[in-house]
C-alpha positions in Angstrom: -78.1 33.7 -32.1 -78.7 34.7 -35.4 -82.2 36.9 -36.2 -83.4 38.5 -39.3 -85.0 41.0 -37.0 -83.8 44.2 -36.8 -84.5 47.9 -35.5 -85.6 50.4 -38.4 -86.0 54.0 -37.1 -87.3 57.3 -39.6 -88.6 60.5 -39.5 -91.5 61.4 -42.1 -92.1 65.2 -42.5 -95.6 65.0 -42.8 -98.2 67.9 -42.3 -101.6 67.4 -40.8 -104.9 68.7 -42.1 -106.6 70.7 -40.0 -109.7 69.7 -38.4 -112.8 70.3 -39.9 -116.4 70.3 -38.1 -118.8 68.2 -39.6 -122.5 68.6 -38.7 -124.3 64.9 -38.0 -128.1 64.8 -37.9 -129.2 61.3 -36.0 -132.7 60.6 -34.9 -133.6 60.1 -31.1 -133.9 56.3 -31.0 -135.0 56.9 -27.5 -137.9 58.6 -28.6 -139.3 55.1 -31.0 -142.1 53.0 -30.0 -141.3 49.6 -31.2 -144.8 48.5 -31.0 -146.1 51.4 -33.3 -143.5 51.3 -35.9 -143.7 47.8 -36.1 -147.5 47.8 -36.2 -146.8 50.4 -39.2 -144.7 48.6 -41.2 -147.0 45.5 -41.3 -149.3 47.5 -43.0 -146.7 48.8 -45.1 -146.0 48.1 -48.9 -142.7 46.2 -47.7 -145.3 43.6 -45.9 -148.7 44.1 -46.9 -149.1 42.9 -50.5 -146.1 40.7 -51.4 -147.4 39.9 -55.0 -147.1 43.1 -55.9 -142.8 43.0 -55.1 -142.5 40.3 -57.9 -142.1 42.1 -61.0 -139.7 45.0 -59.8 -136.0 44.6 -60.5 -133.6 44.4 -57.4 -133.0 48.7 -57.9 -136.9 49.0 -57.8 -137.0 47.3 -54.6 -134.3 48.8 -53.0 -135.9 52.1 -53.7 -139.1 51.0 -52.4 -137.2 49.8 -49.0 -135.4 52.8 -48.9 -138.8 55.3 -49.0 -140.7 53.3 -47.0 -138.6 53.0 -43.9 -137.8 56.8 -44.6 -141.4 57.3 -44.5 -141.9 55.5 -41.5 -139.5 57.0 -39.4 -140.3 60.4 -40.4 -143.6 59.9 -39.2 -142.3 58.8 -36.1 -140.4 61.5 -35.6 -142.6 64.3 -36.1 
């Protein structure tokens, strides 16, 4: 039978970084009431007043998701 298949063997000579330790921070999810964080957030900016969401550009908003959940789980954390 003819095949196109063959064996390819090498060696690379290549050195390995050593391992570095890198600090992770992570909140105790354990520790979240659902019911009180949800509760929160419907009285949030991000649920509250729609309206006022309309005239902010896509970066605005992001910003505003991005400090209110921060808010909020800060608060629940605390």
């Amino acid at each position: 039978m003819i095949s196109d298949h063959a064996l390819v063997r090498f060696t690379l000579s290549v050195k390995k970084s050593p391992l570095g330790v890198e600090w992770i921070t992570r909140r105790a999810w354990s520790q979240l009431s659902p019911d009180l964080f949800a509760s929160d957030l419907v009285a949030s900016k991000l649920c509250n007043d729609l309206d006022v969401l309309n005239d902010l550009s896509v970066d605005d908003l992001a910003n505003v998701y991005c400090d209110v959940l921060t808010d909020l789980l800060d608060r629940h954390w605390r």
